[in-house]
Kinemage of the C-alpha trace (Angstrom):
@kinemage 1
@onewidth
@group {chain A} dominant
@subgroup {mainchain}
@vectorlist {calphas} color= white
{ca unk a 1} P 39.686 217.182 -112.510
{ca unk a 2} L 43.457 217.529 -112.844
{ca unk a 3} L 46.248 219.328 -110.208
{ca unk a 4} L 48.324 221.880 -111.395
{ca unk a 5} L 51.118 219.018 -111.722
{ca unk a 6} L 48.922 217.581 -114.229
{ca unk a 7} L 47.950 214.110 -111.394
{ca unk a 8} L 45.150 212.734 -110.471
{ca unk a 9} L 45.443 212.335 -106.594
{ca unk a 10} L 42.268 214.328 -106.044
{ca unk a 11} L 39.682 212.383 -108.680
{ca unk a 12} L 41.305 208.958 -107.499
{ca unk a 13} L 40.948 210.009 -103.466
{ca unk a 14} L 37.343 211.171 -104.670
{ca unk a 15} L 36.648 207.945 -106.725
{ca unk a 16} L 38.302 205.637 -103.356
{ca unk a 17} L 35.651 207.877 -100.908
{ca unk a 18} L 32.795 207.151 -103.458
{ca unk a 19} L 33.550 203.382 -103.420
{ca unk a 20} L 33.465 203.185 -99.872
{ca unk a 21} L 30.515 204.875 -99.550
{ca unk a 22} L 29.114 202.430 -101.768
{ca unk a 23} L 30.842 199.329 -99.820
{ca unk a 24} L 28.990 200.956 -96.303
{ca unk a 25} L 25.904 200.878 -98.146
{ca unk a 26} L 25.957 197.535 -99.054
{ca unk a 27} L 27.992 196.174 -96.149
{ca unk a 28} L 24.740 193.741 -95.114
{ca unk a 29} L 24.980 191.929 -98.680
{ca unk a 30} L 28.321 191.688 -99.006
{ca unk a 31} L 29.189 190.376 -95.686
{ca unk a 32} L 26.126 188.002 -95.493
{ca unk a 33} L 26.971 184.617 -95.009
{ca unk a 34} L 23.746 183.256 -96.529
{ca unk a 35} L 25.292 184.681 -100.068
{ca unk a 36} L 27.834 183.027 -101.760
{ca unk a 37} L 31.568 184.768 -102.492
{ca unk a 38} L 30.906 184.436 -105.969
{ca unk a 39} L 27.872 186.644 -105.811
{ca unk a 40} L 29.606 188.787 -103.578
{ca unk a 41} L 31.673 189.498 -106.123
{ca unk a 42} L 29.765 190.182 -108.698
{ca unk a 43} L 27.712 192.852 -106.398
{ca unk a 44} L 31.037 193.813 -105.386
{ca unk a 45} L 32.453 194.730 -108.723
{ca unk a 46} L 29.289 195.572 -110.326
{ca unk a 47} L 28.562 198.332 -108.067
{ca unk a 48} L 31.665 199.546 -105.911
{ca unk a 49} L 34.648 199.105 -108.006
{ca unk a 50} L 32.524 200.440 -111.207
{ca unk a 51} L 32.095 203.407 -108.769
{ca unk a 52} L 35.338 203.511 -108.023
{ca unk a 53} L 36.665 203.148 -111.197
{ca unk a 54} L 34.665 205.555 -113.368
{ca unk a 55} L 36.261 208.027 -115.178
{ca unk a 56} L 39.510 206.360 -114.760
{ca unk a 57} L 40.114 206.013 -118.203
{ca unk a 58} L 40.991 209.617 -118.587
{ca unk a 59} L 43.289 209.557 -115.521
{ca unk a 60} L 46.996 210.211 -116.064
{ca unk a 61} L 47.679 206.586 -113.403
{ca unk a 62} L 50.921 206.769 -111.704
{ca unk a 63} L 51.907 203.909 -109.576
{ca unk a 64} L 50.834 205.358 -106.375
{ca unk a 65} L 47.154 205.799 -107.658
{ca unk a 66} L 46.644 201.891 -108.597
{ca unk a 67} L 48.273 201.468 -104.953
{ca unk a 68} L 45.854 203.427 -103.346
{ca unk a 69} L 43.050 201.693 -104.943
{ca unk a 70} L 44.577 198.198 -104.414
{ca unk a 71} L 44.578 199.044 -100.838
{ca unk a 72} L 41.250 200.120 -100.482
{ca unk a 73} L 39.880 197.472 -102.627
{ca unk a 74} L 42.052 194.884 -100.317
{ca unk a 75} L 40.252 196.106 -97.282
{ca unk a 76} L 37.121 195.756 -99.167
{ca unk a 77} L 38.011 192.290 -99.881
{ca unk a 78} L 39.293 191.215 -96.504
{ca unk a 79} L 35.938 193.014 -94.833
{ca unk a 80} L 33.716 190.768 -97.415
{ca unk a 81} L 35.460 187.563 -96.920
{ca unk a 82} L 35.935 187.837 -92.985
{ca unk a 83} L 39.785 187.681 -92.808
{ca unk a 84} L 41.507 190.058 -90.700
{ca unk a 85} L 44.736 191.800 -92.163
{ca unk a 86} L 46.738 189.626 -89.155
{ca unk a 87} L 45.456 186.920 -90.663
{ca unk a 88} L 47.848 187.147 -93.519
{ca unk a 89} L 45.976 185.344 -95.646
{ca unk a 90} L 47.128 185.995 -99.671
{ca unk a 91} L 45.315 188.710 -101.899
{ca unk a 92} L 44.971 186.515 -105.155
{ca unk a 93} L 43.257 183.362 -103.211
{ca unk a 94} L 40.678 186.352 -101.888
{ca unk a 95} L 40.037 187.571 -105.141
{ca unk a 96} L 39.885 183.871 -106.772
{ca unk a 97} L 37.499 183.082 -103.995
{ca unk a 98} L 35.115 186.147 -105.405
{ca unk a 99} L 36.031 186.036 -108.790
{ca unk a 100} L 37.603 189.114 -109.075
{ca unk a 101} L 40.864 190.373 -111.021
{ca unk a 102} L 43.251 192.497 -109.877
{ca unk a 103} L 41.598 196.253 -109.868
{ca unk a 104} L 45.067 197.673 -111.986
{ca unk a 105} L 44.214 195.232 -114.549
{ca unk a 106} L 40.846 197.245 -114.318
{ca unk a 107} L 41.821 200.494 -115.472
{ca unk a 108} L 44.354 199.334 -117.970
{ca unk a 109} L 41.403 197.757 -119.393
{ca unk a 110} L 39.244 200.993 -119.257
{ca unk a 111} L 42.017 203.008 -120.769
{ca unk a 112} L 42.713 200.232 -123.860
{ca unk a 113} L 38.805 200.062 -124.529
{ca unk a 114} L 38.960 203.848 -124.589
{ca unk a 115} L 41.798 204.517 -126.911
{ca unk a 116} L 40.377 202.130 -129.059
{ca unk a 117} L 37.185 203.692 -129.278
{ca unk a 118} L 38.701 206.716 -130.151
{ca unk a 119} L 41.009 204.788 -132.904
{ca unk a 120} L 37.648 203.102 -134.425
{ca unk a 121} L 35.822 206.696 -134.737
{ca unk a 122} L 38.942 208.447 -136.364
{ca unk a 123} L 38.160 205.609 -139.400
């Protein structure tokens, strides 16, 4: 799903709604204190950001697509952990806490695995 300008605002707003949805869903797990950040993260990226994230290999990513999912997945994060945005408390100690990478890295990833999937079938 593709805008006449050839972008994919729409299928990454859809994708961020879909995550979220999957984050409310989940909210009790993922914001337990009896579980462990580590397997927070792993339901966390197992379930929502694969959600969020599908299909993105065939997205045409602009810079204001991976922001928009970095700053859903930060509120994610923050929500998870129990830090408050005032808090200013530094994105990469969150995600090293769950033992998560950066969600850009994500999609690059998706979009490398497909292209060379596509390069191993042409041989």
């Amino acid at each position: 799903m593709l805008s006449v300008d050839g972008d994919a605002d729409a299928p990454v707003e859809a994708r961020i709604r879909i995550g979220w949805n999957k984050f409310r869903k989940l909210v009790p797990l993922l914001t337990n204190k009896d579980v462990s950040l580590i397997m927070r993260g792993r339901l966390y990226s197992s379930c929502v950001r694969s959600s969020m994230l599908h299909g993105s290999e065939t997205w045409p990513v602009r810079k204001e697509n991976v922001v928009a999912l970095r700053r859903a997945e930060m509120r994610m994060v923050r929500w998870m952990c129990g830090i408050k945005l005032k808090d200013r408390f530094p994105m990469k100690e969150l995600r090293e806490r769950l033992g998560i990478d950066d969600i850009a890295i994500g999609i690059t990833a998706e979009q490398a695995a497909l292209v060379w999937a596509c390069a191993a079938k042409r041989r």
